[in-house]
DRENZASE-46396 format. One line per 10 residues: number of its first residue (from 1); their letters; for each residue x, y, z of N, C-alpha, C. Coordinates in nm, 3 decimals. Each point is the difference from the previous one (the first is absolute). Example, Ala and Ser with C-alpha at 12.3 -4.5 7.8 and 13.67 -1.06 7.14 Angstrom:
residues 2
1> as> 1.319:-0.569:0.780:-0.089:0.119:0.000:0.090:0.120:0.000 ~ -0.035:0.105:-0.072:0.082:0.119:0.006:-0.077:0.109:0.073;
This chain:
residues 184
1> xxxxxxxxxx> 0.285:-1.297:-0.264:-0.070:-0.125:0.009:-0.133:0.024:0.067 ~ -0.093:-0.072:-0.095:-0.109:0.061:0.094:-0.050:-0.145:0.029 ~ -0.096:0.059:0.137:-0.042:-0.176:0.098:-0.178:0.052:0.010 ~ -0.066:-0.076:0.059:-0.095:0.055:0.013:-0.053:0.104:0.156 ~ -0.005:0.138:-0.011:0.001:0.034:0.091:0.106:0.104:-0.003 ~ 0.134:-0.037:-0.040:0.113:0.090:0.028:0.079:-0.070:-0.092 ~ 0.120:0.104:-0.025:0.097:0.058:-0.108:0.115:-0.002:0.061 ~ 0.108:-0.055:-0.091:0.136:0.009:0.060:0.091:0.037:-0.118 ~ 0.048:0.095:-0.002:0.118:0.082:-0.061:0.093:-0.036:0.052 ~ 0.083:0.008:-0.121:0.197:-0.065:0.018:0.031:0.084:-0.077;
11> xxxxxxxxxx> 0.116:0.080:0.021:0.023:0.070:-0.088:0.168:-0.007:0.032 ~ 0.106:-0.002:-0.114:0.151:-0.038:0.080:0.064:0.135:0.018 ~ 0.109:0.030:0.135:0.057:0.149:-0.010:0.146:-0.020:0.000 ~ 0.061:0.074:-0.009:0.137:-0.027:0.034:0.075:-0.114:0.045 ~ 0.088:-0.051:-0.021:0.102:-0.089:0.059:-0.138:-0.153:-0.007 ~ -0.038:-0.077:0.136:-0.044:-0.102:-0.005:-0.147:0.050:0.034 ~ -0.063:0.156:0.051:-0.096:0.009:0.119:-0.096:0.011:-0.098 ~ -0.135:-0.022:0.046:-0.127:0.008:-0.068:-0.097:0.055:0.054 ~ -0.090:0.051:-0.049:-0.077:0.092:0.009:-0.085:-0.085:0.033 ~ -0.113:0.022:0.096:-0.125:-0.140:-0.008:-0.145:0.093:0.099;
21> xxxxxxxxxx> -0.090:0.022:-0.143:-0.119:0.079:0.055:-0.121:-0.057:0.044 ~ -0.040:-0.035:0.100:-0.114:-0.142:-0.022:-0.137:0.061:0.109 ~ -0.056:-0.024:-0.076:-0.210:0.037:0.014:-0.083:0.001:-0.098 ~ -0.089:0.039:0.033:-0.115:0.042:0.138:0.037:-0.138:0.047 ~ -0.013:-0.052:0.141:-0.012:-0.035:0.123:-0.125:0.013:0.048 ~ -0.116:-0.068:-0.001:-0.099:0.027:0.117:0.064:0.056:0.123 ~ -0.033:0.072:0.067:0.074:0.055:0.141:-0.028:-0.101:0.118 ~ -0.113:-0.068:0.034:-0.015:-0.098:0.089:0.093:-0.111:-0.045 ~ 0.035:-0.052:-0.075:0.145:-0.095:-0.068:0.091:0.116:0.033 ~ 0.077:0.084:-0.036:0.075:0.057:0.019:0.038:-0.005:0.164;
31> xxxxxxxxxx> -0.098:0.006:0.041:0.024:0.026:0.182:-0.045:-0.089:0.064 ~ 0.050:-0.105:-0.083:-0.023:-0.143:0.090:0.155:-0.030:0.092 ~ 0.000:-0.136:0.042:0.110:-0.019:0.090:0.137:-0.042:-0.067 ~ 0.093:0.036:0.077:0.154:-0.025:-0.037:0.027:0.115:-0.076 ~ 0.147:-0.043:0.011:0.112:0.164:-0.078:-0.061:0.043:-0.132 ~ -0.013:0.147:-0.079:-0.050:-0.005:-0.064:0.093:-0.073:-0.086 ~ 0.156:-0.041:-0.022:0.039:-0.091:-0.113:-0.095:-0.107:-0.022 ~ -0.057:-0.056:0.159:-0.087:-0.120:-0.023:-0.147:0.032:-0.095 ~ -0.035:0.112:0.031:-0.138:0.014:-0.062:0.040:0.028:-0.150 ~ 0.100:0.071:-0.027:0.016:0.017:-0.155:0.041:-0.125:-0.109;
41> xxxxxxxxxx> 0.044:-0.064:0.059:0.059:-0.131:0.006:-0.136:-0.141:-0.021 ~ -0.094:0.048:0.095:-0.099:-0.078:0.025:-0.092:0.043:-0.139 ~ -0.017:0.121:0.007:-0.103:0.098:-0.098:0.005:-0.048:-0.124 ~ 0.132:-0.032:-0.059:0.034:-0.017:-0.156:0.100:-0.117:0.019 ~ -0.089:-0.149:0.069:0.103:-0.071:-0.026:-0.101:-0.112:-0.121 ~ -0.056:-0.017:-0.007:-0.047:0.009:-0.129:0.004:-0.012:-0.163 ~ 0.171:0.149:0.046:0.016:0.036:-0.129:0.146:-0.076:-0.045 ~ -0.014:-0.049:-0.164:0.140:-0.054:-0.005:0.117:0.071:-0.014 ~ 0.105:-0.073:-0.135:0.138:0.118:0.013:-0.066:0.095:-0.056 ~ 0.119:0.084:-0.030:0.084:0.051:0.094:-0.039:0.071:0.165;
51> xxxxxxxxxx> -0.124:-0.051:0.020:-0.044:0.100:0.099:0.036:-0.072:0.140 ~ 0.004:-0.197:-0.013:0.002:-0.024:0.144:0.149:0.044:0.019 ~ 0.119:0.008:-0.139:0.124:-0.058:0.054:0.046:0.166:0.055 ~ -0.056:0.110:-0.058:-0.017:0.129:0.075:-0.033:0.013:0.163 ~ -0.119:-0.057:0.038:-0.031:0.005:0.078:0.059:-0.100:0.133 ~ 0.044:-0.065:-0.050:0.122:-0.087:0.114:0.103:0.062:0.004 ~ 0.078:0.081:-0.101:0.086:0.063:0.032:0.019:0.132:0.106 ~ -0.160:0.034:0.014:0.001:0.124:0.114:0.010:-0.061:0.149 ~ 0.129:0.059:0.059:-0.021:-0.040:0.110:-0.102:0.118:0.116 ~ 0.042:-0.101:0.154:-0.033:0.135:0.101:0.011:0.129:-0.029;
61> xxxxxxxxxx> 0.151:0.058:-0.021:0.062:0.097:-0.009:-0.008:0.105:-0.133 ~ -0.119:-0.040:-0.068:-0.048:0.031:-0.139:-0.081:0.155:0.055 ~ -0.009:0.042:-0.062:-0.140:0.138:0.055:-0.102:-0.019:-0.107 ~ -0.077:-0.015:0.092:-0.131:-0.033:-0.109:-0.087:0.108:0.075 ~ -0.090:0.084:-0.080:-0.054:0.113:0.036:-0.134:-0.038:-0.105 ~ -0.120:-0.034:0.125:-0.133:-0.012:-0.030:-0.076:0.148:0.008 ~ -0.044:-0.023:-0.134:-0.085:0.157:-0.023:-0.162:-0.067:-0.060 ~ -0.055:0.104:0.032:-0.158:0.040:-0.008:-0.014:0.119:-0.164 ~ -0.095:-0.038:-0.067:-0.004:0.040:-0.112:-0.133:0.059:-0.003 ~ 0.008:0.157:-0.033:-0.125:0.093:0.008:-0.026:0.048:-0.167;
71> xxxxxxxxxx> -0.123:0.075:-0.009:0.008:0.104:-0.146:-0.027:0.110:0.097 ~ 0.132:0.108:-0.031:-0.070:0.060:0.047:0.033:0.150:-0.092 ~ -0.079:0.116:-0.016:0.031:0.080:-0.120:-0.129:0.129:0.071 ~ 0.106:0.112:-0.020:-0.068:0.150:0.072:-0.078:0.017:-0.122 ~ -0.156:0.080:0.059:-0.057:0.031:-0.116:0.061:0.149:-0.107 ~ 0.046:0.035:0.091:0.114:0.132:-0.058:0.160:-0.006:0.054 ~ 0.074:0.065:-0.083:0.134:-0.049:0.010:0.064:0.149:0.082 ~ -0.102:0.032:-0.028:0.101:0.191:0.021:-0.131:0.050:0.054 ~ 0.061:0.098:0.140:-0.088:0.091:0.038:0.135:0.138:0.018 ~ -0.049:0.062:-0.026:0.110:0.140:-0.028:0.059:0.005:-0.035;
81> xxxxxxxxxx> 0.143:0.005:0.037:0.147:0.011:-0.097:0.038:-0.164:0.061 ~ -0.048:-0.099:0.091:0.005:-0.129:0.000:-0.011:-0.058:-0.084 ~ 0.085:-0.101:-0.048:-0.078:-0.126:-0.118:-0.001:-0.121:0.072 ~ -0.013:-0.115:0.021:0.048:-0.124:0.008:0.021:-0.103:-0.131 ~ 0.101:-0.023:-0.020:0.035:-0.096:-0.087:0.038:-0.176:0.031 ~ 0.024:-0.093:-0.088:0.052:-0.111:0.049:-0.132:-0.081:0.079 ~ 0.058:-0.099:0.085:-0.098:-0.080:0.090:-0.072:0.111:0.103 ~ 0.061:0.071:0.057:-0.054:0.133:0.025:-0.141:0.025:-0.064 ~ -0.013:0.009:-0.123:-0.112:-0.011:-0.049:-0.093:-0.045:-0.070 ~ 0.067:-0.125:-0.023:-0.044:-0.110:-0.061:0.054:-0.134:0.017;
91> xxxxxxxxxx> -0.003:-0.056:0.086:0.041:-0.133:0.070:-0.046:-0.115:-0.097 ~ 0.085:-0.085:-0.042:-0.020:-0.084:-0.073:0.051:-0.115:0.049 ~ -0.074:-0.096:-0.007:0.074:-0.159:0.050:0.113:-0.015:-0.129 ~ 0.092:-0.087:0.058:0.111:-0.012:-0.083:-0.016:-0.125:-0.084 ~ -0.122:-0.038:-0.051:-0.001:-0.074:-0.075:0.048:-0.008:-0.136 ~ 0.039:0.118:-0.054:0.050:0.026:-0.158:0.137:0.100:0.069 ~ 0.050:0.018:0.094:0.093:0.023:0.036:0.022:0.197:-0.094 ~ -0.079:0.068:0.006:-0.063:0.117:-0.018:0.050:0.135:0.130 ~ -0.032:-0.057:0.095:0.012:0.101:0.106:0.069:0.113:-0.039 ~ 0.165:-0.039:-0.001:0.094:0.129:-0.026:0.027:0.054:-0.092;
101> xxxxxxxxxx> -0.071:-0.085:-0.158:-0.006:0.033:-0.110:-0.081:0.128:-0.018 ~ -0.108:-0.015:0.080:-0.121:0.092:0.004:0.065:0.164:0.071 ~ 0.064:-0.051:0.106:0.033:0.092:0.109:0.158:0.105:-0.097 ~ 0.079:-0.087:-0.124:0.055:0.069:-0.071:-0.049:0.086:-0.109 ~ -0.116:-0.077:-0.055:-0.106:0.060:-0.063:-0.037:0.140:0.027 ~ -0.062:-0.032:0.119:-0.061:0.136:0.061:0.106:0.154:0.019 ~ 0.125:-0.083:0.045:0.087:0.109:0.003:0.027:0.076:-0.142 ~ 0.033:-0.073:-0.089:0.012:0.047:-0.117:-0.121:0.083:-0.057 ~ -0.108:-0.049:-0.004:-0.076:0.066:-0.057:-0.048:0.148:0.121 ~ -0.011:-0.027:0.107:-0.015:0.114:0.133:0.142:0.113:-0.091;
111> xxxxxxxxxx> 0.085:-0.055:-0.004:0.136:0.098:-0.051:-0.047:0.045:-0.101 ~ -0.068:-0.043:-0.115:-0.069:0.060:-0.114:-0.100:0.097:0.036 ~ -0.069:-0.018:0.026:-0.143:0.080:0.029:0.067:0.119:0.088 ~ 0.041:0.008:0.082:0.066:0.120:0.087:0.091:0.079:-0.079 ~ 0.077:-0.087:-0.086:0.134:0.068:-0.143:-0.114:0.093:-0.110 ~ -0.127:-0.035:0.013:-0.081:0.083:-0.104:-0.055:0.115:0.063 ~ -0.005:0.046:0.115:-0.039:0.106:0.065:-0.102:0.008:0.032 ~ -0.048:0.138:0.058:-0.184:-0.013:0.002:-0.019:0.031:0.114 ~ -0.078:0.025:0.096:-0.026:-0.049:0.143:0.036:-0.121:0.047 ~ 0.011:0.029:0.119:0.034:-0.178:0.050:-0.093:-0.097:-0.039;
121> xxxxxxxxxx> -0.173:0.030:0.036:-0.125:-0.070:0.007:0.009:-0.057:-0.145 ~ 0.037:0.063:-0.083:-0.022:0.011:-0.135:0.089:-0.120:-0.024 ~ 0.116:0.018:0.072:0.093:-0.096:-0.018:0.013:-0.171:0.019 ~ -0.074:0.068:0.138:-0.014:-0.125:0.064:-0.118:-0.104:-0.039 ~ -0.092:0.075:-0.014:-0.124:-0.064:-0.129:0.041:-0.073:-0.143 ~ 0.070:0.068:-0.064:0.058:-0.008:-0.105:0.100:-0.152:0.037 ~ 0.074:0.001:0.130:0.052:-0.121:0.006:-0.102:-0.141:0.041 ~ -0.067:0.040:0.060:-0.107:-0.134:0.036:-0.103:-0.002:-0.134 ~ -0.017:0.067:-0.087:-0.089:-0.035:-0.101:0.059:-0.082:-0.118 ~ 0.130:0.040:0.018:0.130:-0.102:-0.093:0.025:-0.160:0.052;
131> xxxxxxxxxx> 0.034:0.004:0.126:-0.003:-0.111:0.065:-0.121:-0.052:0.051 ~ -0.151:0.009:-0.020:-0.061:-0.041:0.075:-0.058:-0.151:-0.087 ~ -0.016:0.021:-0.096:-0.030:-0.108:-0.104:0.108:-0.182:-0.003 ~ 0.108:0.063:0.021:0.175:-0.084:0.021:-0.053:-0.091:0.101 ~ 0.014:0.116:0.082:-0.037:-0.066:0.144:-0.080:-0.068:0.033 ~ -0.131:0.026:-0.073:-0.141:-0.094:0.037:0.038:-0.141:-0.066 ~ 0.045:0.049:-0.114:0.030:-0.159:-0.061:0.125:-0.091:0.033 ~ 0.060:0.040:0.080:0.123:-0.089:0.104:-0.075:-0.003:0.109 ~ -0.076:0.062:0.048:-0.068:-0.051:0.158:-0.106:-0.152:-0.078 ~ -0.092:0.040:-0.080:-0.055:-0.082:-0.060:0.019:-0.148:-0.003;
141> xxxxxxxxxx> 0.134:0.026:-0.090:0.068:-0.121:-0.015:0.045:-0.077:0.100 ~ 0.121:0.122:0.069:0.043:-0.103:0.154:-0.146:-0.027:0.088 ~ -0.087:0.027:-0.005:-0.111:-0.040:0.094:-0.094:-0.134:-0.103 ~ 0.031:-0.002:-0.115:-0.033:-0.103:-0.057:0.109:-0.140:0.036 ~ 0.132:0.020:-0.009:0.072:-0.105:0.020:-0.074:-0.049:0.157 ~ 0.020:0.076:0.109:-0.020:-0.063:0.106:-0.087:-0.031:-0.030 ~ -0.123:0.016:-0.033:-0.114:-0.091:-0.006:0.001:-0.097:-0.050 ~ 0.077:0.017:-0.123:0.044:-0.148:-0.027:0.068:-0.129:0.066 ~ 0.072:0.084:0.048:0.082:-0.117:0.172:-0.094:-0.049:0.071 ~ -0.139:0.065:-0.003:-0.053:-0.066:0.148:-0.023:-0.131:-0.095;
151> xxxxxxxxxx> -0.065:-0.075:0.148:-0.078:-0.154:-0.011:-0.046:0.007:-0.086 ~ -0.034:-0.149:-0.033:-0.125:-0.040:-0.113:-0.067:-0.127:0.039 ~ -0.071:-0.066:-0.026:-0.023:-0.116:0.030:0.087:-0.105:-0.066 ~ 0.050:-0.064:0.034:0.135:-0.118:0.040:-0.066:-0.080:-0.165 ~ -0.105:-0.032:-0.043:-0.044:-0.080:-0.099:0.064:0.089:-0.153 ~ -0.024:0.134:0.007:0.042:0.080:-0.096:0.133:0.018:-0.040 ~ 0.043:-0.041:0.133:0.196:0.015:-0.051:0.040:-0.007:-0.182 ~ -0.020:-0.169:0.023:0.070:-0.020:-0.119:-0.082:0.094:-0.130 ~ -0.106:-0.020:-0.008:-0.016:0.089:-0.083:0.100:0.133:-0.038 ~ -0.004:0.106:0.133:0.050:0.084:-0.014:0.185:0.009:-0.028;
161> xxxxxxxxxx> 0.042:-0.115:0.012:0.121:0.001:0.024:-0.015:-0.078:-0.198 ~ -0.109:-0.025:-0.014:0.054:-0.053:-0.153:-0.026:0.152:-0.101 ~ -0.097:0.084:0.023:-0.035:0.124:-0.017:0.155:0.067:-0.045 ~ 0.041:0.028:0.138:0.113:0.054:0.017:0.101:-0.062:-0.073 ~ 0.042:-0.126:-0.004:0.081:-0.054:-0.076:-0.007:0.000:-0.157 ~ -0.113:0.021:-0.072:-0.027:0.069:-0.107:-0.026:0.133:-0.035 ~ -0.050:0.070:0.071:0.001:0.176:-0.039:0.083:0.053:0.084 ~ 0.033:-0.022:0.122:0.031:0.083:0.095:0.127:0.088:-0.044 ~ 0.131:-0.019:-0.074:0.067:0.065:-0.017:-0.055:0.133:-0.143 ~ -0.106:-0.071:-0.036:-0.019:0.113:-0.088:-0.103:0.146:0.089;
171> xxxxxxxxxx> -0.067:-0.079:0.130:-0.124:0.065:0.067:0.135:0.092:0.075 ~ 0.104:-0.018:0.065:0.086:0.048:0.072:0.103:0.130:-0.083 ~ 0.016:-0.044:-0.139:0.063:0.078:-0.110:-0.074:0.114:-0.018 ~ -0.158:-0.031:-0.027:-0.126:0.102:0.008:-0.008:0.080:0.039 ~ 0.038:0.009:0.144:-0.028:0.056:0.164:0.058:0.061:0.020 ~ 0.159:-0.005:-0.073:0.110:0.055:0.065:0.037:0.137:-0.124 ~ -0.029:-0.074:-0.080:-0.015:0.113:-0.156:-0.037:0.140:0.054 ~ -0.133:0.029:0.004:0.020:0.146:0.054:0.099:0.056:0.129 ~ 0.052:-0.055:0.080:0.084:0.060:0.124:0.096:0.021:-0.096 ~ 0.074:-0.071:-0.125:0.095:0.002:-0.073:0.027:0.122:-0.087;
181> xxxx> -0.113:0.119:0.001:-0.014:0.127:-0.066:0.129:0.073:0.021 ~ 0.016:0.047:-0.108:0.126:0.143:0.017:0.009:0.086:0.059 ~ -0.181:0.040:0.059:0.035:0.154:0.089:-0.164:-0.055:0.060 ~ 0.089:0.080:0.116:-0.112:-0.047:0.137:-0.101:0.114:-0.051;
């Protein structure tokens, strides 16, 4: 569900429990007063179902774990017989939910490039020149969604929410198409 400003993911898991991912957060709102149930609560009340009847259901005793969202990505992955793979070396906001996809990615293909022999350097080159293209275009993207979360001016809403209500599942189908490839 998106609000203006910030994003709230529901996603259902096992038995009755739910998954519930919600930002960007301005950080001065974020670290305003009362429990953070109150500020999360406060943040996206706003939003309708399914999100308020979610959000009454969290009590005190809930763990809610507020995180800070970086890009952050080494300009080289490997120095010697080192590589770094995963968020390790390419940190991605979890907006397309990518992270460990990437970080299985890498393993697989790191297992390839080393299975072909060579020098290590050779190797290890050989693995970041395979993955480096993947990667730019999932950082891309997840750094496009958040941008899309932030603010807008309050007059534009509906527009955008009528936008969305006419293309958006095809703009989202689009997006997701290439991560959907057969081989990393």
């Amino acid at each position: 569900m998106l609000g203006n400003g910030r994003t709230l993911l529901l996603h259902p898991l096992a038995g009755d429990d739910v998954y519930c991912g919600a930002g960007p957060v301005d950080q001065r709102e974020a670290a305003g007063s009362g429990s953070e149930l109150a500020r999360l609560r406060a943040a996206f009340a706003g939003f309708g179902e399914p999100a308020r009847a979610v959000l009454e259901a969290v009590d005190e005793q809930t763990t809610l774990i507020p995180t800070q969202y970086w890009h952050a990505s080494a300009a080289t992955w490997s120095s010697g017989r080192c590589v770094l793979i995963g968020d390790a070396a390419h940190a991605c906001a979890p907006t397309l939910a990518q992270g460990a996809a990437l970080a299985f990615e890498d393993a697989a293909v790191l297992c390839e490039s080393l299975a072909a022999g060579g020098e290590m350097s050779s190797s290890l080159r050989r693995f970041e020149e395979r993955r480096s293209a993947r990667v730019e275009r999932v950082l891309r993207e997840s750094r496009a969604r958040m941008e899309a979360s932030r603010g807008i001016d309050p007059a534009r809403i509906p527009l955008r929410n009528q936008v969305l209500c006419t293309v958006g599942s095809d703009q989202l189908a689009a997006a997701w198409e290439p991560l959907m490839e057969q081989r990393p």
